[in-house]
C-alpha atoms as one frame of an Amber mdcrd trajectory, in Angstrom:
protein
  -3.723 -18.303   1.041  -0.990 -16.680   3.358   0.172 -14.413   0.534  -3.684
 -12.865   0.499  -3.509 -12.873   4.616  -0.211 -11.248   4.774  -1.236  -8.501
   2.196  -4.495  -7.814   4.131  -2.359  -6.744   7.006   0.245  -4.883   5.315
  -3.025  -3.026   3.634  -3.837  -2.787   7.345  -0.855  -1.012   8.243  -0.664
   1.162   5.499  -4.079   2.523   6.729  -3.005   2.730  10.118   0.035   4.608
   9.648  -0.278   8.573   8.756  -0.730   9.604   5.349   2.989  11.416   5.169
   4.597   7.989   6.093   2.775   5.949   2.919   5.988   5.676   0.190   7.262
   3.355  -1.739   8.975   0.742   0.289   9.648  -3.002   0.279  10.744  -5.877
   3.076  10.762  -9.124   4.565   7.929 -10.559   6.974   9.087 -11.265   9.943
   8.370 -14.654  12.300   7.238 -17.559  10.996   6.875 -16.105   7.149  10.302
 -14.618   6.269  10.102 -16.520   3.154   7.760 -13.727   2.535   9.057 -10.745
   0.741   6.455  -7.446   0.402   7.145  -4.449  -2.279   5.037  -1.261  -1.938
   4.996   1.637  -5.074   3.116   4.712  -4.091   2.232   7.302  -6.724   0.160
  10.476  -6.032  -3.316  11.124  -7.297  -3.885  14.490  -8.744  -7.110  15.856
  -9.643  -6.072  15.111 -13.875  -6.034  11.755 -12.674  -9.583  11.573 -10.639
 -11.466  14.080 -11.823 -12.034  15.455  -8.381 -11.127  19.163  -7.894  -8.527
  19.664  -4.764  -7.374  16.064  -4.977  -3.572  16.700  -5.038  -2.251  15.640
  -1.914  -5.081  13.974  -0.432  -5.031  10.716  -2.233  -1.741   8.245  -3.188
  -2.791   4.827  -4.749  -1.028   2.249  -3.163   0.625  -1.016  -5.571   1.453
  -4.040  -3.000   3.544  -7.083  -4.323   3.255  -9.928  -2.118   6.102 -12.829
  -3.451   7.448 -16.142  -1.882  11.352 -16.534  -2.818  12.127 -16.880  -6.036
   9.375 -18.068  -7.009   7.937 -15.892  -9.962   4.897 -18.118  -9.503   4.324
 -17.273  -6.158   3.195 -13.452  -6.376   0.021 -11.638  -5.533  -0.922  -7.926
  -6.600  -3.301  -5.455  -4.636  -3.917  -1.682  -6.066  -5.624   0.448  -3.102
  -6.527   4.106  -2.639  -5.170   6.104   0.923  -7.203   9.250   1.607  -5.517
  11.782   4.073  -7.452  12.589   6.495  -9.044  16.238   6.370  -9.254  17.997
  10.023 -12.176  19.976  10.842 -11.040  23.381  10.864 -13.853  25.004  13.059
């Protein structure tokens, strides 16, 4: 559907953006689907929450909310994890 294609690339440019610029945000898609609206929540991942010792501030799980209008029918969900990258420090 286009509400699965247009989350794929804002997924896309969540990735593709640098870890420090990943918040919660929301918009409009622009061209041909501004009917579209997009709704990101961001939350932190600490090591309570993973089990993975050092884990604060290298991952944020990422909630997208794809929606059409008004249309409460109309709405896709996608839950993703953003690592930052680690820099080899040799």
């Amino acid at each position: 559907t286009v509400a699965s294609l247009l989350a794929q690339q804002k997924i896309a440019q969540l990735y593709t953006s640098g870890f420090d610029d990943v918040h919660s945000e929301q918009g409009d898609f622009e061209g041909e689907f501004t009917d579209f609206h997009w709704q990101t929540e961001v939350e932190d991942l600490s090591e309570d929450d993973t089990g993975i010792p050092g884990a604060e501030d290298l991952l944020k799980v990422v909630s997208l909310t794809v929606s059409r209008g008004d249309d409460d029918d109309m709405v896709l969900q996608v839950k993703t994890v953003v690592m930052k990258k680690i820099e080899d420090k040799q």
